[in-house]
N, C-alpha and C positions, 0 to 999 in steps of 0.2 A: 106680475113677472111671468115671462112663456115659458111652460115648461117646455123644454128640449129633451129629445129623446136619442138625440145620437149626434156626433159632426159627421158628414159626408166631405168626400177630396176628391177633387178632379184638379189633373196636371196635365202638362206633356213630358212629364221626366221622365217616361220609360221603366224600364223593368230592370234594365241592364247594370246598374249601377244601386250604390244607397240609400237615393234622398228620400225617395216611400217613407223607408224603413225609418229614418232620422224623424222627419214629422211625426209619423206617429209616436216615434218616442218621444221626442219634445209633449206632446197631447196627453199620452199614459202619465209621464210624470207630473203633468198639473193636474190633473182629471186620472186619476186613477182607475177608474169605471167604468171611463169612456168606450163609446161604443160609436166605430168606425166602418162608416162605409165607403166602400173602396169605387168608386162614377168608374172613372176611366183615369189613367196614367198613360194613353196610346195617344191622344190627340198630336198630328203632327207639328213638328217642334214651331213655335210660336204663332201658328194659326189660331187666332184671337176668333177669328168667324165660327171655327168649326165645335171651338170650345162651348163657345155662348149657346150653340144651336145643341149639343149634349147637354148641357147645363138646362136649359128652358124644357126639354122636353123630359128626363127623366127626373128633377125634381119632383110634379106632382105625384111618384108612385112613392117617395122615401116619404118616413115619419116625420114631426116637427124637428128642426134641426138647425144647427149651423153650418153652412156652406162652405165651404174654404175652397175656390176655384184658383188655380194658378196656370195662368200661359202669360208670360211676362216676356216680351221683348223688350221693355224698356227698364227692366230691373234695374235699381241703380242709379237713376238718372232722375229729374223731379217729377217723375207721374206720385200721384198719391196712391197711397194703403190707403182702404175706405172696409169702413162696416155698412152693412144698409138693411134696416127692419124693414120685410114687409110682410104681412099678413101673421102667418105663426112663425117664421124663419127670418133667417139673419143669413144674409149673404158676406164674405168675407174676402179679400182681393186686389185687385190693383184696378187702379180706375182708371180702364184703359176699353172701356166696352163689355170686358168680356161676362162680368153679372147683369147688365140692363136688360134683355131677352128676358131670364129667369125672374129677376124681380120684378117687370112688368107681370108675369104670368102670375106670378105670386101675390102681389097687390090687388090685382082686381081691381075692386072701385077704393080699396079703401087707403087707406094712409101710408107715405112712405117716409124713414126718416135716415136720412144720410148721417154719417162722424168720418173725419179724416184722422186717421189712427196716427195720431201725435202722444198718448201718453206711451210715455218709453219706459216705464216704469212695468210694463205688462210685459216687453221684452224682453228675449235672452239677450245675453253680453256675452264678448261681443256680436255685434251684430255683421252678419257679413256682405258687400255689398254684391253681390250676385246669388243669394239666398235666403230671399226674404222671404219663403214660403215656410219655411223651418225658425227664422230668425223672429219672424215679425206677425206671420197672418196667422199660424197655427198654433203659437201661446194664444192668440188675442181670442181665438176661435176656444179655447180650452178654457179658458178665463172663463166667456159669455157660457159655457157650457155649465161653468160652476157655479153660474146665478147672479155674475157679474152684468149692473146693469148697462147697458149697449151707450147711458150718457157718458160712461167713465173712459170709453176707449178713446175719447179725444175730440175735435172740436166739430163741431156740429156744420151742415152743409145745407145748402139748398139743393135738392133735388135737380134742379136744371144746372145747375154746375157739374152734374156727372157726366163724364163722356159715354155715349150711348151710340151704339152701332147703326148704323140704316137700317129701317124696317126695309125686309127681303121686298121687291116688286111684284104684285098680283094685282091681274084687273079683268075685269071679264069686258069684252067688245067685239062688236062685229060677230056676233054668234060663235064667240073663241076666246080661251083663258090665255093668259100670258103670267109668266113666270121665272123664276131662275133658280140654276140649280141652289140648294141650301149647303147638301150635304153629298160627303159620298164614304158608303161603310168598305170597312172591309172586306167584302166580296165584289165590291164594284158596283153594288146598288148605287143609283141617283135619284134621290130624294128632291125634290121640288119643293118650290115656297104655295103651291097651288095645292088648299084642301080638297080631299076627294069629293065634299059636298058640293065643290062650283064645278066638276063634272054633272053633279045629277042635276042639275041646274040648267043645264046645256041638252040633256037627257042620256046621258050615258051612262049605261048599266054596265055591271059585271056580267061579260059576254058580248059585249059589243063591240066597238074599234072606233081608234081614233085616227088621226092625222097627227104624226108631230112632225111641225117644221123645226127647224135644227137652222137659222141662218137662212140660204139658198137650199139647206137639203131638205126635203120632205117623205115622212117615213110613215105607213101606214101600222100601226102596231094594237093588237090586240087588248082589249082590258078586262082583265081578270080577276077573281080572286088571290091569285097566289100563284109561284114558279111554276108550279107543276100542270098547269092548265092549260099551258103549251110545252111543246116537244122541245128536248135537251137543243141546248145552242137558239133555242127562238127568242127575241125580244118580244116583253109583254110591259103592258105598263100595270101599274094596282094601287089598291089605297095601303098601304103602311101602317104600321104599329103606330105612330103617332097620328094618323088621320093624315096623311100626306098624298099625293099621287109620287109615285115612285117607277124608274123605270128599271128594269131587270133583263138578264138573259138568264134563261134557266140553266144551271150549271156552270157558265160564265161571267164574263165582266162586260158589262153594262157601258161605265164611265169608260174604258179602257174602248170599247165597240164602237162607241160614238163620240172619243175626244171629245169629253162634255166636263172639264173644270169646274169646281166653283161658280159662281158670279154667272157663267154661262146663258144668254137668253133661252127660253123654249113657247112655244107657242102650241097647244092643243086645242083642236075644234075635232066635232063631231063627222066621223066619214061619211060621206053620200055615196 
């Protein structure tokens, strides 16, 4: 049996209100113990994309645990509750994409095993239908907490039966990466689906410059270590905390500078 050393929650319910507060209470009173880490609650309200991509990249720094991710636009309606073992960790959720990123990251090579959370017996009562984060995934996540094995939470799945997100686009050609935006933080950073290693790839070091085209726009921008390696208000692009190319203005907004959305194409080659 895996020991577990903590649940982790990531939502987009905000701060402003108090469904935080309610899960975790629902968690303390099965799991008295329990020890909570708090991802994020800011994800914007039902962005299933933006979720997944916090979900994948800060898992590997948390302990062994259970997951409890919730960005649910389809609460209510017949998407399934799903548990999912992979590696030391149990993801917890709606199967709706928003765990496949993280449990892919978390499996590795080795085995994955799906349940669609049908025993209702691990539920509060009643259950409410636009609150299944408190109703439904955080007993079930407090349950597996307490040793409860992941066969009991209800009927088992084939792994290809899970809804799973598109891998982000990356490809290198033509002596030039392509990619799309993933992510964008709150300062306006845009984070790319392009690792910083298929720059050095191409030869592009910290201190050199690249080309981004943007569509028909083409922007010459520096790459750097870090903000501060250009002058306030300049656009730089750099490798990111997760191993990403990411593009920045120093002291400003980025995505907000270059209407660069989500899903967004970008194309980076090497300056001549």
């Amino acid at each position: 049996m895996a020991a577990y050393q903590c649940l982790t929650f990531l939502t987009d319910y905000g701060l402003e209100d108090g469904f935080v507060a309610a899960c975790h209470g629902v968690a303390a009173r099965i799991s008295p113990d329990v020890r909570i880490i708090d991802i994020t609650h800011l994800v914007p309200p039902g962005d299933v994309r933006r979720g997944a991509a916090v979900l994948a990249q800060t898992v590997p720094y948390l302990p062994p645990g259970v997951h409890v991710a919730v960005v649910d636009p389809g609460v209510g309606t017949r998407r399934r509750g799903i548990a999912v073992a992979a590696g030391e960790r149990v993801f917890v959720g709606p199967d709706n994409g928003l765990l496949s990123w993280a449990v892919h990251e978390a499996a590795g090579d080795g085995r994955v095993r799906a349940y669609e959370l049908t025993n209702e017996d691990l539920w509060l009562r009643p259950v409410s239908a636009t609150f299944h984060g408190r109703d439904i995934f955080t007993p079930v996540a407090a349950h597996l907490l307490n040793g409860l094995d992941i066969t009991k939470v209800g009927s088992p799945l084939r792994t290809e039966e899970l809804v799973t997100l598109p891998t982000p686009m990356r490809r290198i050609r033509d002596d030039a990466v392509e990619g799309e935006v993933l992510t964008v933080d709150r300062f306006g950073n845009v984070q790319l689906s392009v690792p910083a290693a298929d720059l050095e790839l191409l030869g592009v070091r910290p201190g050199g410059s690249v080309l981004l085209s943007l569509g028909k726009r083409q922007l010459p921008v520096r790459f750097e270590r870090t903000f501060g390696s250009v002058p306030p208000g300049e656009l730089v692009a750099y490798a990111d905390s997760a191993g990403c190319v990411a593009l920045a203005v120093n002291s400003g907004d980025a995505a907000q500078r270059l209407n660069l959305p989500p899903g967004a194409h970008v194309r980076i080659a090497p300056a001549r």
